[in-house]
C-alpha positions as a Python dict, from the first residue, in 0.01 Angstrom:
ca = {
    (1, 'X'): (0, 0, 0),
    (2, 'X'): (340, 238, 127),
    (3, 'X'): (461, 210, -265),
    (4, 'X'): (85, 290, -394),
    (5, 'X'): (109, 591, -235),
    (6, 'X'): (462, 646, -331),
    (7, 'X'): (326, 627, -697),
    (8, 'X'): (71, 914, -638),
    (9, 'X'): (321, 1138, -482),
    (10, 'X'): (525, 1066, -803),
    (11, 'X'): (268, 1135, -1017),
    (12, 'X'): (169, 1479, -861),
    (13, 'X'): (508, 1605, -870),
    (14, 'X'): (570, 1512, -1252),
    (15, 'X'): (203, 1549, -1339),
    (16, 'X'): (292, 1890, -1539),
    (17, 'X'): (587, 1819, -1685),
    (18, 'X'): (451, 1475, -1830),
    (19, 'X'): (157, 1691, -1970),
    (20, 'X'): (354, 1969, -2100),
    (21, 'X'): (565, 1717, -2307),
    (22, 'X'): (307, 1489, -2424),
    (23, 'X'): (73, 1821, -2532),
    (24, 'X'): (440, 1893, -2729),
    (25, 'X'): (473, 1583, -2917),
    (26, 'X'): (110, 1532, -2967),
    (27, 'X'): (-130, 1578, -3256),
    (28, 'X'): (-407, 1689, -3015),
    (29, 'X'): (-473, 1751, -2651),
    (30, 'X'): (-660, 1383, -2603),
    (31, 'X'): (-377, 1261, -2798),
    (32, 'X'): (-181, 1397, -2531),
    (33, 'X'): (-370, 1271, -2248),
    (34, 'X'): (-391, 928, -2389),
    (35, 'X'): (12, 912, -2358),
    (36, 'X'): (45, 996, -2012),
    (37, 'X'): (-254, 764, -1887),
    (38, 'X'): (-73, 504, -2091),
    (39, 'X'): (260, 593, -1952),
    (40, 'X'): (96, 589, -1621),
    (41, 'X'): (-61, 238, -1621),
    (42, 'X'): (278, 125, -1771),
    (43, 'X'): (453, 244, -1458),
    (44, 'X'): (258, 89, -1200),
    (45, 'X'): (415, -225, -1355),
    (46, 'X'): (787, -97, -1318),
    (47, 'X'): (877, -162, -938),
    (48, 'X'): (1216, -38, -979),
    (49, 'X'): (1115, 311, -1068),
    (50, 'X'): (1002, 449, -773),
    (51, 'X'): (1404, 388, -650),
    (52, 'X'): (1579, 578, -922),
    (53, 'X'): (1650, 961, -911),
    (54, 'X'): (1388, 1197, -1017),
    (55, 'X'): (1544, 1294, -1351),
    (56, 'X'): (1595, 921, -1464),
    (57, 'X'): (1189, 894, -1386),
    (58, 'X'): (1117, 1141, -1553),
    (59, 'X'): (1311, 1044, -1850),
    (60, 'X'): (1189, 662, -1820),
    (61, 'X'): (790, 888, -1843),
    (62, 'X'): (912, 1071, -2188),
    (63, 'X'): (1064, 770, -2352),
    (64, 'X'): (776, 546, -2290),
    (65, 'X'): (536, 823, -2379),
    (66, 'X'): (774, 866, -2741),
    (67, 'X'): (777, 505, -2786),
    (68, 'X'): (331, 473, -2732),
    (69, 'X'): (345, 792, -3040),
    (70, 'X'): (623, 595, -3283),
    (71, 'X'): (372, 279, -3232),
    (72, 'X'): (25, 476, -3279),
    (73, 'X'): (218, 653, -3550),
    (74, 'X'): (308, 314, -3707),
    (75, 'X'): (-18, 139, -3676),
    (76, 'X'): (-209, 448, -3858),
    (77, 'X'): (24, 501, -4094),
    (78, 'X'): (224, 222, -4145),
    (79, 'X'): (499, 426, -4191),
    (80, 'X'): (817, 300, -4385),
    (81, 'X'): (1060, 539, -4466),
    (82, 'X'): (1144, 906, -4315),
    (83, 'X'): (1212, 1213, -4523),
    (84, 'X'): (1562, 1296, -4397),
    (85, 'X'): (1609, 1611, -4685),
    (86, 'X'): (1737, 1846, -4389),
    (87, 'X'): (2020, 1661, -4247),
    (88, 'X'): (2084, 1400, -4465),
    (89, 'X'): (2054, 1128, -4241),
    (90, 'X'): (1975, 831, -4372),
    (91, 'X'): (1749, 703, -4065),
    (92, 'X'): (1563, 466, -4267),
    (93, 'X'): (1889, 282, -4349),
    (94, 'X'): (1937, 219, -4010),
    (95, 'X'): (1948, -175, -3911),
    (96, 'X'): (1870, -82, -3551),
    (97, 'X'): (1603, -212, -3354),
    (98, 'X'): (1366, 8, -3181),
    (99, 'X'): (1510, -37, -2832),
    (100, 'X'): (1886, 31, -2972),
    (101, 'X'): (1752, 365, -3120),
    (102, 'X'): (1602, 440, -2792),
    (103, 'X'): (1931, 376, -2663),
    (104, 'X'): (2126, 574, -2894),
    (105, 'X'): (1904, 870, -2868),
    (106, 'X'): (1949, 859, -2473),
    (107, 'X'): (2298, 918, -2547),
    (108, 'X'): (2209, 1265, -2640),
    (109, 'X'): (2052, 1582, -2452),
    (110, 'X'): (1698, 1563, -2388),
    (111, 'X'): (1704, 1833, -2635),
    (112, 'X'): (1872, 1704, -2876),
    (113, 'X'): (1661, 1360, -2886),
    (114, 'X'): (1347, 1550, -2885),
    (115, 'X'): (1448, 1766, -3157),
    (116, 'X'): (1546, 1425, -3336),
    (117, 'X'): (1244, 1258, -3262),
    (118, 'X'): (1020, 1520, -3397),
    (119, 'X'): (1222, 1570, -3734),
    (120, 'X'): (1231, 1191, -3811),
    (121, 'X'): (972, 994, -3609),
    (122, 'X'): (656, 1286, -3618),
    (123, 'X'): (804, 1434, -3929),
    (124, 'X'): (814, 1783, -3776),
    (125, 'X'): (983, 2053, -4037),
    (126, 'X'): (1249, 2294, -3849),
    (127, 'X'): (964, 2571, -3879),
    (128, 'X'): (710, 2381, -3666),
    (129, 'X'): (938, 2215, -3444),
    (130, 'X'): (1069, 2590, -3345),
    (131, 'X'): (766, 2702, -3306),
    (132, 'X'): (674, 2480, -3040),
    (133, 'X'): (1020, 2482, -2857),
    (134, 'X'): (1057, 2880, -2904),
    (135, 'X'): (1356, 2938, -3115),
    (136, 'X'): (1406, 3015, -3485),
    (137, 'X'): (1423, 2722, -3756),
    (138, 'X'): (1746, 2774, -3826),
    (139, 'X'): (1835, 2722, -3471),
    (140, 'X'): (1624, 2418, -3500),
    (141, 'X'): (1847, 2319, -3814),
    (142, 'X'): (2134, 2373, -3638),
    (143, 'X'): (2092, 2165, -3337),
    (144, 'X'): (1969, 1871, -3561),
    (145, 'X'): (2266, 1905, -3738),
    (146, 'X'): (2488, 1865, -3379),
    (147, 'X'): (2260, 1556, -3291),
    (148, 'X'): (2340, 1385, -3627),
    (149, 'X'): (2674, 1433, -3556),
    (150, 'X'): (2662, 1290, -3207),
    (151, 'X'): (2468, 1003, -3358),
    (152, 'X'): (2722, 944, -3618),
    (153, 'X'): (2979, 964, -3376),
    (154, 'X'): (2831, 723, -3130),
    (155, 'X'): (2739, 475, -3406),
    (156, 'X'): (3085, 450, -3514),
    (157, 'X'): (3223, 357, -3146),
    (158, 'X'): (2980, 140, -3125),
    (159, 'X'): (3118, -20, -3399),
}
């Protein structure tokens, strides 16, 4: 019962920030909503999250609430292959599995991986990515450019 309650005083201390980022990456507010019940329920199954450090929760919340959008994503689009014109990176090419690209994109900054995520997997343009995280496209360019790199980087010592 101790770890039940444990769970709500989790969830009313991340309750915003898990809205505020699922509202971001979302099509619509229910949308939205939907990934952070789902997130939610998910987590009442993961015993060992209530003993890691508040960050790494909150990080565990965003990548399961990413990884609920790539599937709804996949199952209403069936989507194939990403249009990778801006940075010319070929992430369709990629032979990794989705929890290795989950892994990879942890390497980076949250910022970094989200602006990844919503170039590639929501198929954001720079324009409406910015607008969303409040900075010009070009800034948005830029910084996807610095995450390909990383990725690139981390790829080859993974080699």
């Amino acid at each position: 019962m101790s770890g039940r309650m444990e769970v709500s005083d989790l969830y009313e201390e991340l309750k915003s920030d898990l809205f505020r980022f699922a509202f971001s990456i979302a099509r619509h507010e229910q949308e939205g909503k939907d990934l952070v019940q789902d997130a939610w329920i998910k987590s009442l199954r993961e015993e060992q999250l209530l003993s890691l450090p508040r960050h790494k929760q909150k990080a565990w919340f965003y990548r399961v609430m990413k990884n609920k959008l790539i599937d709804e994503r996949r199952k209403d689009q069936r989507l194939t292959e990403w249009d990778d014109d801006e940075a010319d990176f070929p992430v369709h090419e990629l032979t990794l599995g989705r929890m290795e690209m989950t892994e990879l994109l942890s390497r980076l900054s949250p910022e970094l991986s989200d602006i990844v995520f919503k170039r590639y997997w929501l198929e954001l343009s720079s324009k409406e990515i910015g607008e969303q995280m409040g900075f010009p496209a070009s800034t948005v360019r830029f910084k996807l450019q610095t995450a390909v790199k990383q990725l690139r980087r981390y790829l080859e010592e993974d080699k």
